[in-house]
MDTraj code that builds the backbone (N, CA, C; nanometers):
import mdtraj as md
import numpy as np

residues = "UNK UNK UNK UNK UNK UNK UNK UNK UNK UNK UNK UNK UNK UNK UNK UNK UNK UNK UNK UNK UNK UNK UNK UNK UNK UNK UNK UNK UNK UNK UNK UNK UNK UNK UNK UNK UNK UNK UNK UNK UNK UNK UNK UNK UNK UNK UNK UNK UNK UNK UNK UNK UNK UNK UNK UNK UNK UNK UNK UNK UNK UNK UNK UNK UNK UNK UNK UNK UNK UNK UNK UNK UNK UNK UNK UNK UNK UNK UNK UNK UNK".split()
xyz = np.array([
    [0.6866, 1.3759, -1.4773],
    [0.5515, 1.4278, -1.4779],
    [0.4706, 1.3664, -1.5916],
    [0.4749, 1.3175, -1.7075],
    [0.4655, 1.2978, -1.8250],
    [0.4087, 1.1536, -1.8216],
    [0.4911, 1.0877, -1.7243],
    [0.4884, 0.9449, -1.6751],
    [0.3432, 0.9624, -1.5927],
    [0.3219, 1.0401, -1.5352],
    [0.2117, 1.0209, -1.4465],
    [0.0947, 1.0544, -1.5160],
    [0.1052, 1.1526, -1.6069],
    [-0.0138, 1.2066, -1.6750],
    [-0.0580, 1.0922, -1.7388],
    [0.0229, 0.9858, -1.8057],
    [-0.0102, 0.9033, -1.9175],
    [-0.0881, 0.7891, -1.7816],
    [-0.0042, 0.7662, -1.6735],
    [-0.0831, 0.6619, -1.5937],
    [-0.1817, 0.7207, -1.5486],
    [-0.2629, 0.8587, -1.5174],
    [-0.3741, 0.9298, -1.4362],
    [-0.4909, 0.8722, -1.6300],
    [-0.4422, 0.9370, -1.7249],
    [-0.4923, 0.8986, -1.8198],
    [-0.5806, 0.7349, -1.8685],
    [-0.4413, 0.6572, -1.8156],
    [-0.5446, 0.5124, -1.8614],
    [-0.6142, 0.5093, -1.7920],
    [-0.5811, 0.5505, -1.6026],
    [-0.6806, 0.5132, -1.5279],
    [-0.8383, 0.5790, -1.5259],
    [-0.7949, 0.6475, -1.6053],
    [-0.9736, 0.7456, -1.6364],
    [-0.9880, 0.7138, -1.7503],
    [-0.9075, 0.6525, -1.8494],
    [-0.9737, 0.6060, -1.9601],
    [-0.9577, 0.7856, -2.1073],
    [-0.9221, 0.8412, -2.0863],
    [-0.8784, 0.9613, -2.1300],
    [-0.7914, 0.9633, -2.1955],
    [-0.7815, 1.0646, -2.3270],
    [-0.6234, 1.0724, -2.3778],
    [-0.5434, 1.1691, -2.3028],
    [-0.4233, 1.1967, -2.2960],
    [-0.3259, 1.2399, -2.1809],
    [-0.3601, 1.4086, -2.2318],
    [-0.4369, 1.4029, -2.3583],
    [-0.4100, 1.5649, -2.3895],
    [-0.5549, 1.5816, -2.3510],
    [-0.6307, 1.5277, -2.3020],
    [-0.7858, 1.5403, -2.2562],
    [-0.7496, 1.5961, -2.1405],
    [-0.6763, 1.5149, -2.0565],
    [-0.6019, 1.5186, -1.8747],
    [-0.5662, 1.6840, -1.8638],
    [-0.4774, 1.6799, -1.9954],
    [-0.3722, 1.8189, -1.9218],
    [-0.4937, 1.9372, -2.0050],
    [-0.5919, 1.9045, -2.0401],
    [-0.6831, 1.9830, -2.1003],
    [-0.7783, 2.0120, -2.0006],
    [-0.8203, 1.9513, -1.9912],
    [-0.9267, 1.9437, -1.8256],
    [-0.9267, 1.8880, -1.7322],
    [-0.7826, 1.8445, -1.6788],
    [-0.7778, 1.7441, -1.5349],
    [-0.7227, 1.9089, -1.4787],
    [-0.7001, 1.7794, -1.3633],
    [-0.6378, 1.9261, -1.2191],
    [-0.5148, 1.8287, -1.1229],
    [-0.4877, 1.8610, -1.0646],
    [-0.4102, 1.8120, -0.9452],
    [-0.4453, 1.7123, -0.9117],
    [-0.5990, 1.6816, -0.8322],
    [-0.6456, 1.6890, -0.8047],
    [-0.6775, 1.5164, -0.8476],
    [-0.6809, 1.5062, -0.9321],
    [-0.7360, 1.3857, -1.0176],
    [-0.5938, 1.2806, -1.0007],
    [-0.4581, 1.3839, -1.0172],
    [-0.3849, 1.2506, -0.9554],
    [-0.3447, 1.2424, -0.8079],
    [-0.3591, 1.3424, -0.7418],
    [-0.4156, 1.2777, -0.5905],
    [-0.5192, 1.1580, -0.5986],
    [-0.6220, 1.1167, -0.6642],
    [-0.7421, 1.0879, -0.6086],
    [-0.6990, 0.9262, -0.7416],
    [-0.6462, 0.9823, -0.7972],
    [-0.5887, 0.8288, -0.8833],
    [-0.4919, 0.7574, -0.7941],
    [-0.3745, 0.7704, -0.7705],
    [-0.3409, 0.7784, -0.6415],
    [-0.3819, 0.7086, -0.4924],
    [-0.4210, 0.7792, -0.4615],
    [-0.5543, 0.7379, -0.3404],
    [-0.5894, 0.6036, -0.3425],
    [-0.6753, 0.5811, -0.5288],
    [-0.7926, 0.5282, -0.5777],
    [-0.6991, 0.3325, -0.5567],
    [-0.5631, 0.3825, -0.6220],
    [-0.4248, 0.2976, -0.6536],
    [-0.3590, 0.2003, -0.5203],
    [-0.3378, 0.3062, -0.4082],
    [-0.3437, 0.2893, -0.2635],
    [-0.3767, 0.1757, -0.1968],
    [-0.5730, 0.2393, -0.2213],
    [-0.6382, 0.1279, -0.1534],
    [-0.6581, 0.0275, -0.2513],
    [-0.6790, -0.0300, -0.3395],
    [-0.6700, -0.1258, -0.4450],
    [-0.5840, -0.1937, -0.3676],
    [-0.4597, -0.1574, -0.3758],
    [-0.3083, -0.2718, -0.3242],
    [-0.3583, -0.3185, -0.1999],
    [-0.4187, -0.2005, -0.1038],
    [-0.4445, -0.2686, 0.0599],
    [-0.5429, -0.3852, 0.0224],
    [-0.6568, -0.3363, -0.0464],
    [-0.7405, -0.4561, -0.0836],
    [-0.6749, -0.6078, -0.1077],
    [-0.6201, -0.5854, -0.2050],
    [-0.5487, -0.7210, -0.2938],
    [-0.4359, -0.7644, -0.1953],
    [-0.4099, -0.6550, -0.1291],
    [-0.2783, -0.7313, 0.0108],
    [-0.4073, -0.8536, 0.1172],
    [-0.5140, -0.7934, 0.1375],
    [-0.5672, -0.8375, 0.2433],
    [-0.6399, -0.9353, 0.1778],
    [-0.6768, -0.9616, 0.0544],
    [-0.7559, -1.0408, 0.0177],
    [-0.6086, -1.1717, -0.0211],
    [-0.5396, -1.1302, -0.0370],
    [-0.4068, -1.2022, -0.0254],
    [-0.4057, -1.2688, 0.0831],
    [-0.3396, -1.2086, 0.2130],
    [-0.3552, -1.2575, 0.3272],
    [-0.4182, -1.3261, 0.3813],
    [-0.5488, -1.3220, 0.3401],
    [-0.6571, -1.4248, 0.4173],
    [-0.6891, -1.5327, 0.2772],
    [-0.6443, -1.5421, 0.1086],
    [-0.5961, -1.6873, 0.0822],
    [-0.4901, -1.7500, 0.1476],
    [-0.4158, -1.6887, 0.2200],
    [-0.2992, -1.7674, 0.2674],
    [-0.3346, -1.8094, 0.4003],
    [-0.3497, -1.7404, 0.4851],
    [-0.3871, -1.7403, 0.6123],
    [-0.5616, -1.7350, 0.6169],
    [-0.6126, -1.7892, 0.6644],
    [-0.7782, -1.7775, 0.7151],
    [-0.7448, -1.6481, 0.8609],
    [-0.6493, -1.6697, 0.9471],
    [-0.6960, -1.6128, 1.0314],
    [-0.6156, -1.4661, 1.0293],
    [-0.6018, -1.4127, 0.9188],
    [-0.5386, -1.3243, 0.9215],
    [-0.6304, -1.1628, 0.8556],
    [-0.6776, -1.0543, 0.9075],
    [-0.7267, -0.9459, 0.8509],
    [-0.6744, -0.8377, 0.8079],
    [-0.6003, -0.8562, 0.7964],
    [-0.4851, -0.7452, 0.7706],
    [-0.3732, -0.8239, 0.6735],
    [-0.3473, -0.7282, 0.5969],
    [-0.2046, -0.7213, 0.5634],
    [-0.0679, -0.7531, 0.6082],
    [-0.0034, -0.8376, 0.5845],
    [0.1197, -0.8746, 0.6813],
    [0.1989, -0.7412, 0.6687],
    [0.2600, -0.6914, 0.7626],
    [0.3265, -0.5804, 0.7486],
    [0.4697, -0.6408, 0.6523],
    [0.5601, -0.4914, 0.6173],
    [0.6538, -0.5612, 0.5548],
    [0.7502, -0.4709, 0.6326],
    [0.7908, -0.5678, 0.7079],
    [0.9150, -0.5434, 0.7848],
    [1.0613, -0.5994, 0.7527],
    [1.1597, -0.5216, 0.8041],
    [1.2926, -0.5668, 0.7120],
    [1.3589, -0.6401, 0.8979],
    [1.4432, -0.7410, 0.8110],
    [1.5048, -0.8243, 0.9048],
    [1.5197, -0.7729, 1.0123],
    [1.6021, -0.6649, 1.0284],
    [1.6764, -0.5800, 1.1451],
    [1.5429, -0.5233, 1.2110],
    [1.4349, -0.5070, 1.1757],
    [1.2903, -0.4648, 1.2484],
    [1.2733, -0.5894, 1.3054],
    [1.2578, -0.6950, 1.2199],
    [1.2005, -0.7635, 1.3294],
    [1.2566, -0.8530, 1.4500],
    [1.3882, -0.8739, 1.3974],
    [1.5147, -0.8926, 1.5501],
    [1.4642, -0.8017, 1.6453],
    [1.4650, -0.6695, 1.5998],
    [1.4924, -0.6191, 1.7508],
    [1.3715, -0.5895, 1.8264],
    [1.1776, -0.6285, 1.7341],
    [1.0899, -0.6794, 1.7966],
    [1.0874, -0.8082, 1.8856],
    [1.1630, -0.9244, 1.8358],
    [1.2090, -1.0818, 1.9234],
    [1.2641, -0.9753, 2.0230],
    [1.4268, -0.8672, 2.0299],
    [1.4557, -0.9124, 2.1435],
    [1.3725, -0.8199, 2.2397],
    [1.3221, -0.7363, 2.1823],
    [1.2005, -0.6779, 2.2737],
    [1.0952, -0.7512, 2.3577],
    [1.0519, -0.8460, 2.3261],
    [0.9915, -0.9481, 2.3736],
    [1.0711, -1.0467, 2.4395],
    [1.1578, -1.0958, 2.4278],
    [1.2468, -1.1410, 2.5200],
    [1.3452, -1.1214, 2.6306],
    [1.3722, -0.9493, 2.6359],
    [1.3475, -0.8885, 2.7040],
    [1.2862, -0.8706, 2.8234],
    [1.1234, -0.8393, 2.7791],
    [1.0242, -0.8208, 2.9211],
    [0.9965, -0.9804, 2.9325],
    [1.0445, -1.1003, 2.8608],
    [0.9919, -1.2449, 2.9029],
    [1.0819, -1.2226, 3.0502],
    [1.2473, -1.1766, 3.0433],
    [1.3193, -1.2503, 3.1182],
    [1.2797, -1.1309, 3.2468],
    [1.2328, -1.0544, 3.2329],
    [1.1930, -0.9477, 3.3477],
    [1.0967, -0.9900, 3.3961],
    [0.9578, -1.0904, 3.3695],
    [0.8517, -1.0738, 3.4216],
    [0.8940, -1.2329, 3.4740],
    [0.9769, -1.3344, 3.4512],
    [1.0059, -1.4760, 3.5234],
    [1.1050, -1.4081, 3.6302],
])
top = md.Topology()
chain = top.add_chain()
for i, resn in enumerate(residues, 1):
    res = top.add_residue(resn, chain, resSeq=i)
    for name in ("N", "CA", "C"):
        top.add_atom(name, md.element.get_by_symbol(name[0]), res)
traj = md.Trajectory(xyz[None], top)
């Protein structure tokens, strides 16, 4: 908990005894939140230096996800020939 107060703190610029003096819940929900979308940002602004045609975020999928998306698709290939 202590850990979070001190990170809700820099991110408002506050000392941690200001936070637990007059913050709420509330403030690290919304730090949080604030933290969230930042990363989606910097993922997508990522993505499209790498890729031009990309708007989104590459998902992050683990090996075994995405095998068994291929054989899903290879799958309905050999059903629909």
């Amino acid at each position: 908990m202590m850990v979070t107060i001190d990170w809700v703190a820099r991110r408002y610029g506050v000392l941690p005894s200001h936070l637990i003096r007059e913050g709420d819940s509330i403030d690290i929900i919304l730090a949080n939140l604030g933290v969230t979308y930042e990363n989606y940002l910097n993922e997508k602004a990522d993505s499209k230096n790498k890729n031009k045609n990309l708007d989104k975020p590459v998902p992050k999928l683990s090996e075994e996800e995405m095998l068994k998306m291929v054989q899903a698709v290879r799958s309905k290939e050999n059903v629909n020939s």
